[in-house]
C-alpha positions in Angstrom: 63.6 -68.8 -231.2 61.3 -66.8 -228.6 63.2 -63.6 -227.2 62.4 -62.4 -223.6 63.1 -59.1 -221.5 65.7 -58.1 -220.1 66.0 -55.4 -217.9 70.1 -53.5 -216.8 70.3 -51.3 -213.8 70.1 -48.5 -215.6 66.4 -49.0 -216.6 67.4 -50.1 -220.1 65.2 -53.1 -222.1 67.6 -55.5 -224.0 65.2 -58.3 -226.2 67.8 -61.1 -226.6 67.5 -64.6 -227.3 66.2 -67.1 -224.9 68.9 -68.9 -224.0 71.3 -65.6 -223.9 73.9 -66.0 -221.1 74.6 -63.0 -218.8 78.4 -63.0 -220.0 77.3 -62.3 -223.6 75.2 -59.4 -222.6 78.5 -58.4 -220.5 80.2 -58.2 -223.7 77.9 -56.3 -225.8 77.8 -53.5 -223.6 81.3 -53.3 -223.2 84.5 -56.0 -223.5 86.1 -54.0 -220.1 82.7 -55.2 -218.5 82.9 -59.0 -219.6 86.8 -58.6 -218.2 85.9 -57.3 -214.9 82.9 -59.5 -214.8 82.5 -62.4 -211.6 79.2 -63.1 -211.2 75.2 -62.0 -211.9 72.8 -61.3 -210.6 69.3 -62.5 -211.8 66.2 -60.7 -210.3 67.2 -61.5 -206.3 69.8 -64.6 -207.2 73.4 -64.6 -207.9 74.0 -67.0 -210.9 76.6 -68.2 -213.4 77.7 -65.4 -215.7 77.4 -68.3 -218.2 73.8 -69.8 -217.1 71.3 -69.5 -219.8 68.3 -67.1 -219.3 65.0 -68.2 -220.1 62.7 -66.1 -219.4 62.3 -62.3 -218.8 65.1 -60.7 -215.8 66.4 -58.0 -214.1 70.2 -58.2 -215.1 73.2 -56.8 -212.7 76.5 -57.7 -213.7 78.5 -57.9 -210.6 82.6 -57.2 -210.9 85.3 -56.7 -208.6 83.9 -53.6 -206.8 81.1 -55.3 -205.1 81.6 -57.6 -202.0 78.6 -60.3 -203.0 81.3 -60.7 -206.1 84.1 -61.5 -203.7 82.2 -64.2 -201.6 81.7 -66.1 -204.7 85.5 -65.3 -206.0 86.0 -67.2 -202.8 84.0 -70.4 -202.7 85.0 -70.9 -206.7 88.9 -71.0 -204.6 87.7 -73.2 -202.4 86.4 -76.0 -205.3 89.5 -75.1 -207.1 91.2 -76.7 -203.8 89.5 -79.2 -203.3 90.3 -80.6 -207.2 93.7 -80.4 -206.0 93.5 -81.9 -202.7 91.2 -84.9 -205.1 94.2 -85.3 -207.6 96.8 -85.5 -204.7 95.0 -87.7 -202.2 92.1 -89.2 -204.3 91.3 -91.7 -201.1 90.4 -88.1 -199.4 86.5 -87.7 -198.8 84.9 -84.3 -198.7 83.2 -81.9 -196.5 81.8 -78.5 -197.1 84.0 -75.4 -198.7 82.4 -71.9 -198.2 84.1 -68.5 -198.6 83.6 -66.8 -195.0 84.6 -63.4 -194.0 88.5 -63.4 -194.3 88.4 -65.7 -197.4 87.4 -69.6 -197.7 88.3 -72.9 -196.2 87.5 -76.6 -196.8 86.8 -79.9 -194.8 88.1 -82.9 -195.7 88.7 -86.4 -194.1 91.8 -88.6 -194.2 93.3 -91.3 -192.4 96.8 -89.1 -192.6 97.2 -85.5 -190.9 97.8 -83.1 -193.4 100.8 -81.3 -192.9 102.8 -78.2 -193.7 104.5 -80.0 -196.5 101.0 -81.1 -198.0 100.2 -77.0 -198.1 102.8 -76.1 -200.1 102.1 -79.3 -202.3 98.4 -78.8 -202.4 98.9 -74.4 -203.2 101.0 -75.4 -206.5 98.9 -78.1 -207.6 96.4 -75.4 -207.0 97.8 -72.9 -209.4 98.8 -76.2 -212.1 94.9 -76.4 -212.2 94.1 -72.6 -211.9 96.6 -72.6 -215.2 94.5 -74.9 -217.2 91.9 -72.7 -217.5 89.0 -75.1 -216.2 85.3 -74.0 -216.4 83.0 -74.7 -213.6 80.1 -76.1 -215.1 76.9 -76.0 -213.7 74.9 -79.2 -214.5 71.4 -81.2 -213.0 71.2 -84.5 -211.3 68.6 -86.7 -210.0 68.5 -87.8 -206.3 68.8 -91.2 -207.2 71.8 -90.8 -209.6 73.5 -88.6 -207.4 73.7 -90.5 -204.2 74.8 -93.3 -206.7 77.5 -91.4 -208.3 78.5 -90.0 -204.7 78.7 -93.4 -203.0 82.2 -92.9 -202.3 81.5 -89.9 -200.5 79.8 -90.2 -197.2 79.6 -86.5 -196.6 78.6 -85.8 -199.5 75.6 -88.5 -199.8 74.3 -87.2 -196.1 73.6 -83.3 -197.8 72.4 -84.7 -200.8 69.7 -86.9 -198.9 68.6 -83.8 -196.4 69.0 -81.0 -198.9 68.2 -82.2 -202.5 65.3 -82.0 -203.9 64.5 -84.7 -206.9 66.9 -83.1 -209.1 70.2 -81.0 -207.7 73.2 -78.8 -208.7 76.4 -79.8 -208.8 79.5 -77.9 -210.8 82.5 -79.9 -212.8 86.0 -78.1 -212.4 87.6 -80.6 -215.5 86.8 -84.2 -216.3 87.6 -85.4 -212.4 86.4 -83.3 -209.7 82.4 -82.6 -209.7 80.9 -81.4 -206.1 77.3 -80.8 -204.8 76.8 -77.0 -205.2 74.5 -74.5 -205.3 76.7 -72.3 -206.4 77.1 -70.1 -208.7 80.8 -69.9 -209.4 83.4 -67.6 -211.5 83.2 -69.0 -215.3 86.2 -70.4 -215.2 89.9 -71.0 -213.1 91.4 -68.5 -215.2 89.5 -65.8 -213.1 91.1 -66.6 -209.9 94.3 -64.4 -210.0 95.8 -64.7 -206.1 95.4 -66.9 -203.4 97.2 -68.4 -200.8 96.5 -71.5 -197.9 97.3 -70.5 -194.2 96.5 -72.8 -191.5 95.5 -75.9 -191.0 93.0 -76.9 -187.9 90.6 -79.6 -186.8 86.7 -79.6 -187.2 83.4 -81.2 -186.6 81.3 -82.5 -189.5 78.1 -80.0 -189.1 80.5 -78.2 -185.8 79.3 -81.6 -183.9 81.4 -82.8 -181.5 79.5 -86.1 -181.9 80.5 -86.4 -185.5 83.5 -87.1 -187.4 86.5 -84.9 -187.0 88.0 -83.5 -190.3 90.4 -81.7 -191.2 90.2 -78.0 -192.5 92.4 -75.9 -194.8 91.8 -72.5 -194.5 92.6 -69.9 -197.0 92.2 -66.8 -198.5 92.3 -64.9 -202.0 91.6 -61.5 -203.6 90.8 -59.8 -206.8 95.0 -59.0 -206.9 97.9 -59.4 -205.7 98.4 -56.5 -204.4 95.4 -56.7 -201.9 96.4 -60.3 -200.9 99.8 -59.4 -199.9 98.4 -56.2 -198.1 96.0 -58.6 -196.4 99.2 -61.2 -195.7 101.0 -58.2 -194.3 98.0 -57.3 -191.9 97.5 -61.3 -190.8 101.4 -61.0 -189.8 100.8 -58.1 -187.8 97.9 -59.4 -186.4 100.1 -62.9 -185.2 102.4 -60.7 -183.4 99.7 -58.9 -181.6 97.7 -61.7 -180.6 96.7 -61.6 -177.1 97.3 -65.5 -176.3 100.9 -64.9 -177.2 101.0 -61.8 -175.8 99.4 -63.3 -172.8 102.1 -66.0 -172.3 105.1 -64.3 -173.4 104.3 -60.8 -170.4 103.2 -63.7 -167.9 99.2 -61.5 -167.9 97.2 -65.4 -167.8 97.6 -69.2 -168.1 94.6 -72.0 -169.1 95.4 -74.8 -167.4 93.3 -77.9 -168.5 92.9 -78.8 -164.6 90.9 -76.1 -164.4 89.1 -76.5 -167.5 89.0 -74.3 -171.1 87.7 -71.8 -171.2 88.5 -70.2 -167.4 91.8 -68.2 -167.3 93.5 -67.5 -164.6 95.0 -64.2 -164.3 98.1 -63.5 -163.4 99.6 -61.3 -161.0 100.5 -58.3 -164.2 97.2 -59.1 -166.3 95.2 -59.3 -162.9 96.8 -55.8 -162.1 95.5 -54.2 -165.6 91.8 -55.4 -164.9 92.0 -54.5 -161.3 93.0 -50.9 -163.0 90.3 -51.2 -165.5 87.7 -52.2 -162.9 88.8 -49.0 -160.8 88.5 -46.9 -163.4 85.1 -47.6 -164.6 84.0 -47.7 -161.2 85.1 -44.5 -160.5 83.4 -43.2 -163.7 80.3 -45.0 -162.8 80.1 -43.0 -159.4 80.5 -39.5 -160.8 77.1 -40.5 -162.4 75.8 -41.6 -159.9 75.5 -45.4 -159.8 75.0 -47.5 -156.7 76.9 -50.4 -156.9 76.1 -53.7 -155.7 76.9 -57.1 -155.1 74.5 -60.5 -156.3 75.4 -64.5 -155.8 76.7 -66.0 -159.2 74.1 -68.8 -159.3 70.3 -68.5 -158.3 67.3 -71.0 -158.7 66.2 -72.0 -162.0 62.8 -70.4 -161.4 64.5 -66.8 -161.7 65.5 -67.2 -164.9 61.8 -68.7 -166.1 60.5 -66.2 -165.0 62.8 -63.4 -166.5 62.3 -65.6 -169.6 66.1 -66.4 -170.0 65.5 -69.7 -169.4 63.1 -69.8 -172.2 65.6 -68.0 -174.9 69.0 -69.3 -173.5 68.9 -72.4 -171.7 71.2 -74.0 -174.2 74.0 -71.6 -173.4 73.6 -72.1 -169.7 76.0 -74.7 -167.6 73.1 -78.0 -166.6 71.0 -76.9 -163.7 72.6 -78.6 -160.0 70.7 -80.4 -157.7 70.4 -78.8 -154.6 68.4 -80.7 -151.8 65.2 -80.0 -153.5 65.9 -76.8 -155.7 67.9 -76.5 -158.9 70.2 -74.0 -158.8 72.2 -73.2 -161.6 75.2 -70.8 -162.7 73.9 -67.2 -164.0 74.4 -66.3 -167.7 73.5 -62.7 -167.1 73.2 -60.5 -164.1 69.8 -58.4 -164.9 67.1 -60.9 -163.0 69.5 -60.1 -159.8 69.5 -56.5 -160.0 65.7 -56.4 -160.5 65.1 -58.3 -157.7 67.3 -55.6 -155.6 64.7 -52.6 -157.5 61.9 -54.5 -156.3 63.4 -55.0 -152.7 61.4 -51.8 -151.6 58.2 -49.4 -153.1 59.9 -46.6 -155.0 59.0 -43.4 -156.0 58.9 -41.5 -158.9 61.3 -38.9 -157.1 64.1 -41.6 -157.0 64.2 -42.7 -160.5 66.2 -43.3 -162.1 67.9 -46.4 -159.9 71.1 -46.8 -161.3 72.5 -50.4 -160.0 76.1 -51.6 -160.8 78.1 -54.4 -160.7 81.0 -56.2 -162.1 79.0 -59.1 -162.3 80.3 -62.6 -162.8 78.7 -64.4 -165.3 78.5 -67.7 -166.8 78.1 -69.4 -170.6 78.0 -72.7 -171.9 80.5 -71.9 -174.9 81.4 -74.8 -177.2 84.8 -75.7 -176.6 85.5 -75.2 -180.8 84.9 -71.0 -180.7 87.2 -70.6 -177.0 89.8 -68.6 -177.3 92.0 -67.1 -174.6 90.0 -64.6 -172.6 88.3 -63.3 -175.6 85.8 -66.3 -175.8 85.8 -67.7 -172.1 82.9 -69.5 -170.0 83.3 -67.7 -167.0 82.9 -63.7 -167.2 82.7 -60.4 -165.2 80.7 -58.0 -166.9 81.0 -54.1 -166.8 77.2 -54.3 -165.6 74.8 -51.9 -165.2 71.0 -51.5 -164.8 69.4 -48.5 -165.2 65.6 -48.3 -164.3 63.8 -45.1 -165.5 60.4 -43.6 -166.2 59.3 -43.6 -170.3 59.9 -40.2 -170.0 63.9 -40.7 -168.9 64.5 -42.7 -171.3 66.3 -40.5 -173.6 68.2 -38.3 -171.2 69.6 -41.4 -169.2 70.4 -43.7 -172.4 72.0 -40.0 -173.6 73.8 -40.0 -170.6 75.6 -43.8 -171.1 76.5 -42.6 -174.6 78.6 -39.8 -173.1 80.6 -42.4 -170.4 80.9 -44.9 -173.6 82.8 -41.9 -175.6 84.4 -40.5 -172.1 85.8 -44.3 -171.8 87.1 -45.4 -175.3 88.8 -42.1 -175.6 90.7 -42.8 -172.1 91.7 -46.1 -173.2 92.0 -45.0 -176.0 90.0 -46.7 -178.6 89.3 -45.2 -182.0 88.3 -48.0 -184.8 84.6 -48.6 -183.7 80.8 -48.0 -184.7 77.6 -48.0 -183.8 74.8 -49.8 -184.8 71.4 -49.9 -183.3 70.3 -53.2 -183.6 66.0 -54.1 -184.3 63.5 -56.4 -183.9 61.8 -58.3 -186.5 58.2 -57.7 -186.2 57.1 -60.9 -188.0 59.4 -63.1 -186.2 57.1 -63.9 -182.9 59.3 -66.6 -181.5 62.6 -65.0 -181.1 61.0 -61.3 -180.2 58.8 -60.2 -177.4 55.1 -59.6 -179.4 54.6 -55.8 -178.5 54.4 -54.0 -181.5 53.8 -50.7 -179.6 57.1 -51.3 -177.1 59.3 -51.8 -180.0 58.5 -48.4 -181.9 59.2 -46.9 -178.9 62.3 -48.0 -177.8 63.9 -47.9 -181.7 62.3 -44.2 -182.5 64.2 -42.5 -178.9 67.1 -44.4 -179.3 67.2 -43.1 -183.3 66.6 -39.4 -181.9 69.1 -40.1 -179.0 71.6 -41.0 -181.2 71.0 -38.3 -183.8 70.4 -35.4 -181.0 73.9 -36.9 -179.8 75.6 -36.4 -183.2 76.7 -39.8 -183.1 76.6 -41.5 -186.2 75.1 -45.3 -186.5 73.9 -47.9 -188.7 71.1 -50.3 -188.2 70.7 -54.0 -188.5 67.5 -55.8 -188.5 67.2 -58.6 -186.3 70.0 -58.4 -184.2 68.1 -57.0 -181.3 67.9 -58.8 -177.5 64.4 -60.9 -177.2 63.1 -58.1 -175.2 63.9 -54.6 -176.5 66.2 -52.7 -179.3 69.8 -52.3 -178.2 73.0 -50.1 -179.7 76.3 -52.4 -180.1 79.3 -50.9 -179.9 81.5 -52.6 -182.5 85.3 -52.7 -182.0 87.6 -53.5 -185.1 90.6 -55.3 -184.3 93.7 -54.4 -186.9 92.4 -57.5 -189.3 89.0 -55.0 -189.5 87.2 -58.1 -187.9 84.1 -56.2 -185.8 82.3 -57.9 -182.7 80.1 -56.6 -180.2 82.1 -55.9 -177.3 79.9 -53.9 -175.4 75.6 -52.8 -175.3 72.9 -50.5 -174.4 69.8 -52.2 -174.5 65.9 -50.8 -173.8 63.9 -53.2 -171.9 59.8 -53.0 -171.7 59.7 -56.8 -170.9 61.1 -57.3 -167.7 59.7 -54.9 -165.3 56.1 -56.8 -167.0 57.8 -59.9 -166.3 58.5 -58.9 -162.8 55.7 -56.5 -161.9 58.1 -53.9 -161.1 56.7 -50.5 -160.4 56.5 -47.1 -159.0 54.4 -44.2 -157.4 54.1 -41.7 -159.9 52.8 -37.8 -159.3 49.2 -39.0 -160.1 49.4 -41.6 -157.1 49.2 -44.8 -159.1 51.4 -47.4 -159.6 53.3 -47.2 -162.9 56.0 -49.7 -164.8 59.6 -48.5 -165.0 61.8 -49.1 -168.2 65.1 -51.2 -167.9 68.2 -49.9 -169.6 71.0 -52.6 -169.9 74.4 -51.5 -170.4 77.6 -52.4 -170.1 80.2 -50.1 -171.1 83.7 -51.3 -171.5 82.5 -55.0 -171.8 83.8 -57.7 -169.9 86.7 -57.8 -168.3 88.3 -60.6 -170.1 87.2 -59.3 -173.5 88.5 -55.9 -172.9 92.0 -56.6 -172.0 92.2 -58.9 -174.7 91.1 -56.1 -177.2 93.7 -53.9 -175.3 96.5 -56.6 -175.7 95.4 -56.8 -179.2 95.4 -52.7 -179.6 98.8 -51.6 -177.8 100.8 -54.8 -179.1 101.3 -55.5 -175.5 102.7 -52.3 -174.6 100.1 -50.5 -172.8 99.9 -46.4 -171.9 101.4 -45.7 -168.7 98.3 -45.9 -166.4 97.3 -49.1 -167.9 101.0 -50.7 -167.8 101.1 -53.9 -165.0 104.7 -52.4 -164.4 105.1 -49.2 -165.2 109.2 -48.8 -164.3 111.5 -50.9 -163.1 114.4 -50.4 -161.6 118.0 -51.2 -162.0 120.8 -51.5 -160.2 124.0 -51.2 -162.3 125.9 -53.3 -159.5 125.3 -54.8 -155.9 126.5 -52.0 -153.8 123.8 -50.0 -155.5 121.2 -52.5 -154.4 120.2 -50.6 -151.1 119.5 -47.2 -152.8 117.6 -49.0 -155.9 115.4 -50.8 -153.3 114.8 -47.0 -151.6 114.0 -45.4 -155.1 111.7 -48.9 -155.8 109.9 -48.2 -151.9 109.4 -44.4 -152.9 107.7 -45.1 -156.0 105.1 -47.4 -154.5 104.4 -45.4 -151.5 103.5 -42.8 -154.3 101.2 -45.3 -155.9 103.3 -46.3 -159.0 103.5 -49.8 -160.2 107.3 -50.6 -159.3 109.3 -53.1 -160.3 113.1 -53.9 -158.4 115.1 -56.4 -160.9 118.0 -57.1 -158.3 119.4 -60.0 -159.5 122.9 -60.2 -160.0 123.1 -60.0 -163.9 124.4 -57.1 -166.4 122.4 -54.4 -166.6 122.4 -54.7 -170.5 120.2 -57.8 -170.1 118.0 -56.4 -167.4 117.5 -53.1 -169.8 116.6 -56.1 -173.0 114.7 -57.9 -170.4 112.5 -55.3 -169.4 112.5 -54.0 -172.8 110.5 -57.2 -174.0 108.4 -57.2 -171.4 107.2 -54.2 -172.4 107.7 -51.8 -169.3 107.2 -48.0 -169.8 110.4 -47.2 -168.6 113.4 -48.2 -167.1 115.5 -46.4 -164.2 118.8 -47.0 -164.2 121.2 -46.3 -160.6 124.9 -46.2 -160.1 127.1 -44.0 -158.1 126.2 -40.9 -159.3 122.4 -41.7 -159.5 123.2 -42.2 -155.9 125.0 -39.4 -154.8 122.3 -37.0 -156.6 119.2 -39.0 -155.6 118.2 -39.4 -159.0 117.9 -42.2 -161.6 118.7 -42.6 -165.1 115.6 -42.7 -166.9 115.3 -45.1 -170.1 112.6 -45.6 -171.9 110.9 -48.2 -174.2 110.3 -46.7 -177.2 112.5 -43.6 -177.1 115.3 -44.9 -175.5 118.0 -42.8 -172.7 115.8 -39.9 -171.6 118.5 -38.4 -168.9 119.0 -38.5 -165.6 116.0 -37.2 -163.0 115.1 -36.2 -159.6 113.4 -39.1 -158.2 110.8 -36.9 -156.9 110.6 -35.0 -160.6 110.2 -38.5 -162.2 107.6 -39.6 -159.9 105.6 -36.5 -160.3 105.7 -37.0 -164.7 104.6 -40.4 -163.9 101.7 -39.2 -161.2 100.4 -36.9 -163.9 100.4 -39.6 -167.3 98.3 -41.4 -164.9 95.8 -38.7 -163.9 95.6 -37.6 -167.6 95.7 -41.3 -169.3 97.7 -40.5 -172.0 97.4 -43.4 -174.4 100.4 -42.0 -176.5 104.1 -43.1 -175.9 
């Protein structure tokens, strides 16, 4: 028997036996090793801990400390689901199972809706099978014997015919369930120690609307059961912050289908939180000295062809409209608008940079599958902002933005973010403007930006905009999900695009540099993530009501309605709950709608011009001077304390 090569982390040479599966190297270095093992990985491939090796390898065994480990934990759950879904409902035809980020799911079609019932069922038939210590087999098929031996499963027989080659994987989990796979998978069901199903939801086949719709079981498991009732305990949480809950049950925005998904309407209380929001940044914006600015939100099709939008994201734009003999269509970005103001008149050197703002309204063609409240809308207004600069300013203005995006996430108080300065790919000519030269630019000032700053970042190739390098700010929400909620991007393409220029000290014309940003995001996104962040109970200056006031009976009525006037002619949000009810309920009322604080009047609140001041979290605070109270409340606002 020949032996071949093979090569551990640590630089060690085994010679084994061709043939030699990873586990049993696993186990001659050390049994704790083959315990902890989940996967390998083979030169660049993950494989089977118990696929043969046949040649000469590089050899890392993967365990439970490394996250490639846990996605394949994951998609081994999801087969070892869909055996059970198989011998439960055998007339059940399957989709596709992956692990994805918070842990697996799988699509299957049936005539019946699953229901809760059919969880439970399907989670204990799960562990029945998980007890029988099953191995997932890895094993070869021709084309032709495969879509024969599929033939019951339609799904199934359309990936085999666009994926397969003449011969394909597949993996066994016991004599009766085998599935198309590339795998790999754990050895066996024995390795799967906790799991659990949570939801069930409706899908696509290939996320088509014009394809069959399946159902999907999503679930999740860990390497314990420790971290998947930690994980449980953090999806609870996360339920009872959830802004479209949150959203209906403090009356902050509807969806109404006659208006259509995906465009909320705000209520009175969440339109009073962005209208704060909006003030705020626009008040930050003009200590820096941004213009701001007003633009239509539609504009002709040729705008956006020539910006080159049209070219990259048509398919996320609403279908042009017919317009006497132009096409007009809704804007998915507010950039070609504000160059067009830049290039309204000649400019100088001496007054660059042009800072132009906007909360721009925007619009995108989401797929109705991925909207979600006003965190995934299709219409948008945009903390916009276009900064156009000399190569030379770069730095110092793209500096500057950095120091409003700290200034603003420590007033609203956001802490669980990063940084992460996203890149071109150089070899990837269709997705990326070709200009070698304007890339290393814009990456190597925003790297010395960033470190001059002492603000630390990660990069990710690829994740750049079409036309320049960009820094994401990325929010995590209390799952630890992160999403880009708002950017700084370097442009060199657009002021080539639109001929933009300006006089510089040597009397030539000259090309200015864009920088993009947007700050706190959009609006709908933000308040969202604020929802999310406060649990609905939001800091004092960001509260839609920020006291209410109560009258203990009706002959206190007239003085509550003074105390109620006083506080809005001193700018406070006010509140006057008059109605004829206990003022136990209206204290538990406003309790669960979250307001900051509750004032309380009878006849010696009255007599003393005061109010008894109750508060949400810490409950009876004492009685107060009116003027006192509204002076506390004055100064939380003008210091944005995010702290109760």
């Amino acid at each position: 028997m020949s032996t071949i090569q093979v090569t551990l982390p640590d630089g060690s040479v085994q010679s084994v036996a061709a043939g030699t599966k990873p586990l049993e190297i696993a186990q001659s270095i050390s049994k704790r090793l083959a315990e902890d093992a989940i996967v390998a990985r083979v030169n660049e491939d993950l494989w089977d801990l118990t696929r043969p090796l046949e040649s000469d390898a590089k050899l890392q065994i993967l365990t439970t400390k490394n996250p490639e480990a846990l996605e394949v934990y994951r998609h081994s759950t999801a087969h070892l689901l869909a055996a059970a879904v198989l011998e439960l409902f055998p007339e059940t035809k399957l989709g596709i199972g992956p692990p994805i980020e918070s842990g697996f799911y799988y699509d299957f079609q049936r005539d019946r809706p699953f229901t809760q019932e059919d969880l439970e069922q399907i989670e204990k038939r799960m562990w029945e099978i998980q007890a029988r210590d099953l191995p997932y087999e890895r094993k070869y098929t021709k084309k032709d014997e495969g879509l024969k031996l599929y033939s019951d499963q339609p799904m199934k027989v359309e990936l085999i015919t666009e994926r397969a080659g003449e011969v394909f994987s597949e993996y066994t989990l016991g004599p009766h369930f085998i599935d198309f796979c590339r795998g790999p998978h754990v050895p066996s069901t024995k390795k799967i120690k906790a799991f659990k199903l949570l939801s069930l939801a409706g899908a696509y086949w290939k996320g088509s609307e014009k394809n069959a719709q399946l159902q999907r079981i999503y679930g999740t498991a860990f390497f314990t059961q420790k971290d998947l009732e930690d994980y449980l305990n953090r999806l609870e949480e996360a339920k009872k912050r959830d802004h479209r809950k949150l959203g209906r049950e403090l009356e902050l925005f509807t969806v109404s289908e006659t208006v259509g998904a995906g465009l909320p309407l705000w209520l009175p209380k969440g339109a009073t939180i962005r209208r704060v929001l909006e003030d705020y940044i626009v008040e930050r914006e003009r200590e820096q000295g941004y213009q701001h600015v007003y633009t239509p939100d539609l504009a002709k099709v040729d705008l956006y062809k020539r910006s080159g939008h049209w070219e990259h994201y048509h398919e996320d734009m609403f279908p042009p409209m017919e317009l006497e003999h132009e096409e007009m269509v809704l804007r998915p970005m507010n950039c070609p608008h504000h160059i067009l103001i830049y290039e309204s008149k000649k400019r100088s050197y001496r007054e660059l940079p042009v800072k132009l703002a906007e909360l721009g309204t925007m619009y995108r063609y989401e797929r109705s599958g991925v909207l979600s409240g006003l965190s995934r809308v299709r219409c948008m207004t945009l903390n916009d902002a276009h900064i156009f600069v000399t190569p030379d300013q770069i730095k110092s203005a793209f500096s500057e933005v950095m120091r409003l995006v700290e200034r603003a996430y420590k007033d609203l108080g956001i802490t669980q973010y990063r940084y992460r300065l996203s890149l071109g790919d150089r070899s990837n000519k269709e997705k990326y403007v070709d200009n070698d030269a304007m890339w290393d630019l814009g990456e190597r000032v925003l790297r010395e930006a960033m470190t001059e700053l002492g603000l630390p970042f990660f990069e990710a190739k690829g994740e750049a905009a079409f036309y320049g390098p960009k820094l994401d700010i990325q929010l995590a929400d209390v799952m630890g999900h992160e999403e880009t909620y708002s950017t700084i991007q370097v442009d060199f393409h657009l002021p080539n695009q639109f001929e933009l220029g300006y006089i510089a000290p040597d009397g030539k014309e000259h090309r200015p540099v864009i920088i993009h940003r947007a700050i706190i995001s959009t609006m709908e996104r933000m308040v969202s993530y604020l929802i999310e962040l406060y649990a609905g109970a939001f800091p004092v200056w960001l509260a839609p009501v920020q006291a209410t006031v109560l009258p203990i009976t009706d002959r206190h009525v007239e003085f509550a309605r003074k105390v109620h006037e006083r506080l809005l002619a001193a700018g406070l949000r006010s509140h006057l709950d008059d109605r004829n009810e206990k003022v136990n309920l209206k204290i538990r009322e406003a309790q669960l709608q979250k307001v900051p604080y509750m004032l309380v009047v009878g006849d010696r609140e009255a007599e003393a011009d005061s109010v008894a001041v109750r508060h949400r979290k810490h409950g009876d605070m004492g009685a107060k001077p009116v003027e006192q109270f509204i002076a506390e409340v004055r100064a939380l606002n003008d210091t944005r304390i995010t702290t109760d």
